[in-house]
MIVEX-468566 format. One record per residue (C-alpha): residue number from 1; residue in one letter; x, y, z. Coordinates in steps of 0.2 Angstrom, whole numbers. Layout:
% MIVEX-468566
NODE  resi  resn     px     py     pz
NODE   NUM     A      X      Y      Z
...
% end
This chain:
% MIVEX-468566
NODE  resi  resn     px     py     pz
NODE     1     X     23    -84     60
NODE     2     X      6    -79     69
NODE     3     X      5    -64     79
NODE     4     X      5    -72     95
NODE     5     X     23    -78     88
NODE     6     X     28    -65     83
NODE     7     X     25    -58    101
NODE     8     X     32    -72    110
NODE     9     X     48    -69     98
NODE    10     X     49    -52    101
NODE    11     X     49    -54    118
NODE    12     X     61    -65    120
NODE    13     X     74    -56    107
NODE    14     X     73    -39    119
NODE    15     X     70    -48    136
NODE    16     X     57    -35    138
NODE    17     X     38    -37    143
NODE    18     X     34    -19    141
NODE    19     X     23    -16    157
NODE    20     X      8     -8    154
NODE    21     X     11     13    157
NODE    22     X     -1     25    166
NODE    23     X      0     42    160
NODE    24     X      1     58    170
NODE    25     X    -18     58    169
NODE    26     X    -21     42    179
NODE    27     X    -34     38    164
NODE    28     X    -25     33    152
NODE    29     X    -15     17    150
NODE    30     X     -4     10    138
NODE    31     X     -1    -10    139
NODE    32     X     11    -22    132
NODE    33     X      1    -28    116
NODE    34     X     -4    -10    114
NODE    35     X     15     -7    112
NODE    36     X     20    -22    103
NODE    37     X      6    -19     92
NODE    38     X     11     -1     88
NODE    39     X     29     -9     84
NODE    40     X     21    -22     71
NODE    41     X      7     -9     62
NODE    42     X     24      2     60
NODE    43     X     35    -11     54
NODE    44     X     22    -17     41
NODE    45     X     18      2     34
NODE    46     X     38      4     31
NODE    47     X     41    -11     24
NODE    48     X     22    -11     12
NODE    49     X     30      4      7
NODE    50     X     47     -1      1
NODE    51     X     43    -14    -12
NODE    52     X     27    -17    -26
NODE    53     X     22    -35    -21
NODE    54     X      6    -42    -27
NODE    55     X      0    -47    -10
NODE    56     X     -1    -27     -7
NODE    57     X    -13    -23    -23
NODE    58     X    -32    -27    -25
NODE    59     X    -45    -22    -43
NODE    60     X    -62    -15    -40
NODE    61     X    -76    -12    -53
NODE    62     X    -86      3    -55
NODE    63     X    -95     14    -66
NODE    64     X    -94     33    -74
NODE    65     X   -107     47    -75
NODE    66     X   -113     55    -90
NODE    67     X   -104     72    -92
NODE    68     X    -96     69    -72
NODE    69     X    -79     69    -72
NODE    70     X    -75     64    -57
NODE    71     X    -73     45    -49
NODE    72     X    -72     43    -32
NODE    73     X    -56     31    -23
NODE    74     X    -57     16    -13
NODE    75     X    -57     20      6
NODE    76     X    -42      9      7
NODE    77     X    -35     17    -10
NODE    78     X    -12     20     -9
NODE    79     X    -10     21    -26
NODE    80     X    -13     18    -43
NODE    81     X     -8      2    -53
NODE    82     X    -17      5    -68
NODE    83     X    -36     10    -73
NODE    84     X    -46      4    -88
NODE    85     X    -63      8    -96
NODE    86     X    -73     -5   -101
NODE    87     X    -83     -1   -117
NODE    88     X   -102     -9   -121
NODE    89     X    -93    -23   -130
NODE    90     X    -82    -28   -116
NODE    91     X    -67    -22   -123
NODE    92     X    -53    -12   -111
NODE    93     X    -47      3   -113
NODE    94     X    -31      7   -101
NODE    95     X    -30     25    -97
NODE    96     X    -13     36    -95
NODE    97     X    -11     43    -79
NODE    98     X     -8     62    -80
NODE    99     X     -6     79    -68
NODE   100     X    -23     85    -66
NODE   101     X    -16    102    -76
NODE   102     X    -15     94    -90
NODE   103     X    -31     86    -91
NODE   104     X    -38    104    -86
NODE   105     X    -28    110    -99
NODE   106     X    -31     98   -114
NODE   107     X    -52     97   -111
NODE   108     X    -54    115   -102
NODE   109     X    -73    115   -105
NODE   110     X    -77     97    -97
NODE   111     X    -94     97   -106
NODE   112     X    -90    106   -122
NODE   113     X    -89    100   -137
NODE   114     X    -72     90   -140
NODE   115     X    -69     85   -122
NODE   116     X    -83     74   -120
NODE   117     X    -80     56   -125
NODE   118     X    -72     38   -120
NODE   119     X    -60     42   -108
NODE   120     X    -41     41   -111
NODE   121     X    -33     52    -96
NODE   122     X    -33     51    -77
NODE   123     X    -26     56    -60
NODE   124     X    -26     59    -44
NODE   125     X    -36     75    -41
NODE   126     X    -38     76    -22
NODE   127     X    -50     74    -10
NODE   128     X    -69     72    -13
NODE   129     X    -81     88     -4
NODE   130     X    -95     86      3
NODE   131     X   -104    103      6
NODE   132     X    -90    112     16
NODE   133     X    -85     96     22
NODE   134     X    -68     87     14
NODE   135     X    -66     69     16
NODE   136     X    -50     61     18
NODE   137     X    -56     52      2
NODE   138     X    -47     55    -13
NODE   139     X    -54     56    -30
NODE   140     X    -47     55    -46
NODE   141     X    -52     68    -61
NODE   142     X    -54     58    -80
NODE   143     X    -50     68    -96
NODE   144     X    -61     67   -108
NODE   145     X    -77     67    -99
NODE   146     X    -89     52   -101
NODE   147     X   -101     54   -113
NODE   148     X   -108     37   -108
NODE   149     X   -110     27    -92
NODE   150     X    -91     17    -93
NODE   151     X    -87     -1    -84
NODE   152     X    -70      5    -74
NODE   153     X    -58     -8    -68
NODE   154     X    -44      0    -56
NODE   155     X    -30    -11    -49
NODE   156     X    -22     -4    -34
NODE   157     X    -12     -3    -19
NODE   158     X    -15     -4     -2
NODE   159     X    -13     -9     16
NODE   160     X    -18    -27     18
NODE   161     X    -26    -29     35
NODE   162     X    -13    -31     48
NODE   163     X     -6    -49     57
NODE   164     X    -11    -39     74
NODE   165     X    -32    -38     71
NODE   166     X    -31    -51     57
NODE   167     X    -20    -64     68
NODE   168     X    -13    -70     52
NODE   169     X     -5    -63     36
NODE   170     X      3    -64     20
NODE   171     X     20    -57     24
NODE   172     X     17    -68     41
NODE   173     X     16    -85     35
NODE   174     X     28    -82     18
NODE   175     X     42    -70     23
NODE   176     X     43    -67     41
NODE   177     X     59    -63     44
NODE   178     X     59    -47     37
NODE   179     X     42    -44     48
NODE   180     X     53    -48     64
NODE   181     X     66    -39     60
NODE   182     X     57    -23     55
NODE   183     X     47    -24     73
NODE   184     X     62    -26     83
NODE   185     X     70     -9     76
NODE   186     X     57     -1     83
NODE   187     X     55    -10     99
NODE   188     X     75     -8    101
NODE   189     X     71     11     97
NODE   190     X     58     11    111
NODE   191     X     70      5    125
NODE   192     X     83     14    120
NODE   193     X     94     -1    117
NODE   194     X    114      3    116
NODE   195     X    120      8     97
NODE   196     X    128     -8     95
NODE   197     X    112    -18     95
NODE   198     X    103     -5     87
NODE   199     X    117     -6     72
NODE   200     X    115    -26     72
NODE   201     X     96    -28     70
NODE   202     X     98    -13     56
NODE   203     X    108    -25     47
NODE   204     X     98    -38     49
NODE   205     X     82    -28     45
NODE   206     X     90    -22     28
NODE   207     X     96    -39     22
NODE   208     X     82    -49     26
NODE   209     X     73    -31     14
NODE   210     X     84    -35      1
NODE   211     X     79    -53      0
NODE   212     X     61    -49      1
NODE   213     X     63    -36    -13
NODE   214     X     73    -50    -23
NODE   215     X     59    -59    -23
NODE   216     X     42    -47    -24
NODE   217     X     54    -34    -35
NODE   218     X     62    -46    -49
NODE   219     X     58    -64    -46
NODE   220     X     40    -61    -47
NODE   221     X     41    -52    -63
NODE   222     X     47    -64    -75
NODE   223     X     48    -81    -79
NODE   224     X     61    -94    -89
NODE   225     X     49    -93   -104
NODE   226     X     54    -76   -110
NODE   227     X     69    -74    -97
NODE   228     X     83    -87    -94
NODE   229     X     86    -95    -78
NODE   230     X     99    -86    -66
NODE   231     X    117    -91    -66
NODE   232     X    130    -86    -55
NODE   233     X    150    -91    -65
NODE   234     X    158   -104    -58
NODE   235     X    175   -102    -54
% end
């Protein structure tokens, strides 16, 4: 389904073509795609954020700083999946992720002797500062600090590009009921629809979830080479 389905669909589920609102201002205005396209940006935040599917993680490469131990984020950084330091001979190191206290606490001195070395810690240590000026950047502290430049290799998750800008997406074209469903709660919330409804497009929303967690949650995480097929008893 493609967001100019998706709209049509909606559309006609609510039998509602949002006209387009002028504030008390007379300025600003607020159309129907603008709405519908509040409703879907939600949807997809909530449901990104209730399940770890593949489709929602991306690896980048970069590099330490001598006797810096400090790495900046991906703009589009969620969280982590896992980080790895790449020594000279191409071999990965996978780091633990920690409090920032205790890497504080285990190298207090981050350039003394005995906290300086391949890095084995890391976490999330906050946003980067630039002068007096904080980003909304995060940056993530290592323990020890580098004592060399490092290859670093971080797999994490984030917002894929939504179906509304993108026309298309993953969750679109492979699971799209749960994308309909999750859009109508909140168009149904908008127009204040009876609690009936509401209660019915609920269900409908959490069992098409359940599904789509079935599958990016535990399907997608095994095979029949190390875990046997499925069977339900037969009566």
């Amino acid at each position: 389904m493609n967001y100019t389905e998706l709209k049509k669909t909606i559309r006609g589920y609510i039998e509602n073509d949002f006209p387009t609102i002028t504030f008390s201002d007379s300025v600003t205005t607020f159309t129907s795609d603008e709405q519908l396209a509040t409703f879907v940006k939600q949807a997809e935040q909530r449901i990104y954020n209730s399940m770890q599917f593949p489709s929602i993680r991306k690896n980048v490469t970069g590099i330490t700083s001598i006797n810096n131990r400090y790495l900046s984020c991906p703009s589009d950084f969620l969280s982590p999946y896992s980080m790895a330091v790449i020594d000279a001979n191409g071999r990965y190191y996978y780091l633990l992720n920690k409090d920032v206290n205790f890497i504080r606490e285990a190298y207090p001195v981050p350039t003394g002797s005995g906290n300086t070395g391949r890095p084995r810690l890391y976490a999330i240590f906050g946003p980067t500062v630039s002068g007096s000026t904080i980003s909304n950047e995060l940056s993530f502290i290592l323990g020890p600090t580098p004592d060399a430049v490092y290859d670093v290799e971080l797999h994490y998750y984030y917002y894929p590009e939504s179906i509304v800008t993108a026309g298309t997406s993953w969750l679109g074209d492979n699971f799209d009921t749960v994308l309909l469903y999750g859009t109508l709660q909140e168009a149904y919330t908008f127009i204040k629809a009876d609690s009936d409804m509401l209660a019915r497009i609920d269900s409908q929303y959490k069992e098409s979830l359940g599904l789509f967690k079935q599958l990016g949650d535990a399907k997608d995480r095994r095979d029949t080479y190390r875990d046997v097929q499925v069977r339900y008893p037969v009566s």
